[in-house]
C-alpha positions in Angstrom: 113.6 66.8 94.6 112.4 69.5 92.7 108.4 68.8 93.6 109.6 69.3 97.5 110.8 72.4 97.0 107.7 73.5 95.0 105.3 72.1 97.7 107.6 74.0 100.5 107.4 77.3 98.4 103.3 77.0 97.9 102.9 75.6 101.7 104.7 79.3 102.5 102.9 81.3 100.2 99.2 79.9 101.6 100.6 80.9 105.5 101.5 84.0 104.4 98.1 84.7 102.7 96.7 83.5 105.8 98.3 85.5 107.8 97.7 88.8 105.8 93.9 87.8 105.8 94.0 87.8 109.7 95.3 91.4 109.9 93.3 92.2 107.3 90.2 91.2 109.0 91.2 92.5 112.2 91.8 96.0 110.6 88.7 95.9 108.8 86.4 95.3 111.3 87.6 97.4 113.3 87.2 100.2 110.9 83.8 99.0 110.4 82.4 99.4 113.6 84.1 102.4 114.0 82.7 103.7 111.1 79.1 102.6 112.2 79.4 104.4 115.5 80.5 107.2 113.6 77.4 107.8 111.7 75.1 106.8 114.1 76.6 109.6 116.6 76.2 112.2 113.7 72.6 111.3 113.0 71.5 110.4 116.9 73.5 113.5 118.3 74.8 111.4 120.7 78.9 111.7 120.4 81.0 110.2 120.9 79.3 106.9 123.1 78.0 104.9 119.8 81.8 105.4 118.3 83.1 104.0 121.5 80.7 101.2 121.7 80.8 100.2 118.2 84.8 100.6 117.9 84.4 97.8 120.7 82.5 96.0 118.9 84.7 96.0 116.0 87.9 95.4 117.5 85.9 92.5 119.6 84.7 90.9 116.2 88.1 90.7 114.8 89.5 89.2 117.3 86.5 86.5 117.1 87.6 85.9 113.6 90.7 85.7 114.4 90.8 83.0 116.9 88.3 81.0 115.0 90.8 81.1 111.7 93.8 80.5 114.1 92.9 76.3 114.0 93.1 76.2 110.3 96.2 77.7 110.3 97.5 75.4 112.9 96.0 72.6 110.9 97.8 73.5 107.9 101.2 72.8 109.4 100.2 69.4 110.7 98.5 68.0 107.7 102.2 68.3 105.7 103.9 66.5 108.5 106.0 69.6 109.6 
């Protein structure tokens, strides 16, 4: 009885860190490309079109990441049984 318990606990704790890696990532790259833009605009002169374009980019990229990390945590769930 006890082991269940455990294994429910860690199966929790592993979505959880999952999920916090998603947002994570989605915050990340965002800031990324943002940031990228940023500088390019400041050294190009060319404000604020690269921010745009590579804020896009970022937010764009996250979401890939996302989606692609989505089916592992789908596959999680379904490899316990629940």
């Amino acid at each position: 009885m006890r082991g269940t318990g455990q294994e429910e606990r860690s199966g929790w704790v592993r979505s959880v860190g999952l999920l916090s890696s998603l947002g994570i990532t989605l915050v990340v790259s965002t800031l990324v490309g943002f940031v990228i833009g940023y500088y390019l605009d400041r050294w190009l002169g060319s404000s604020p079109w690269l921010t745009i374009v590579f804020l896009l980019l970022g937010i764009v990229s996250g979401f890939i990441q996302v989606f692609r990390a989505l089916p592992r945590f789908d596959g999680e769930d379904h490899d316990r049984g629940a």
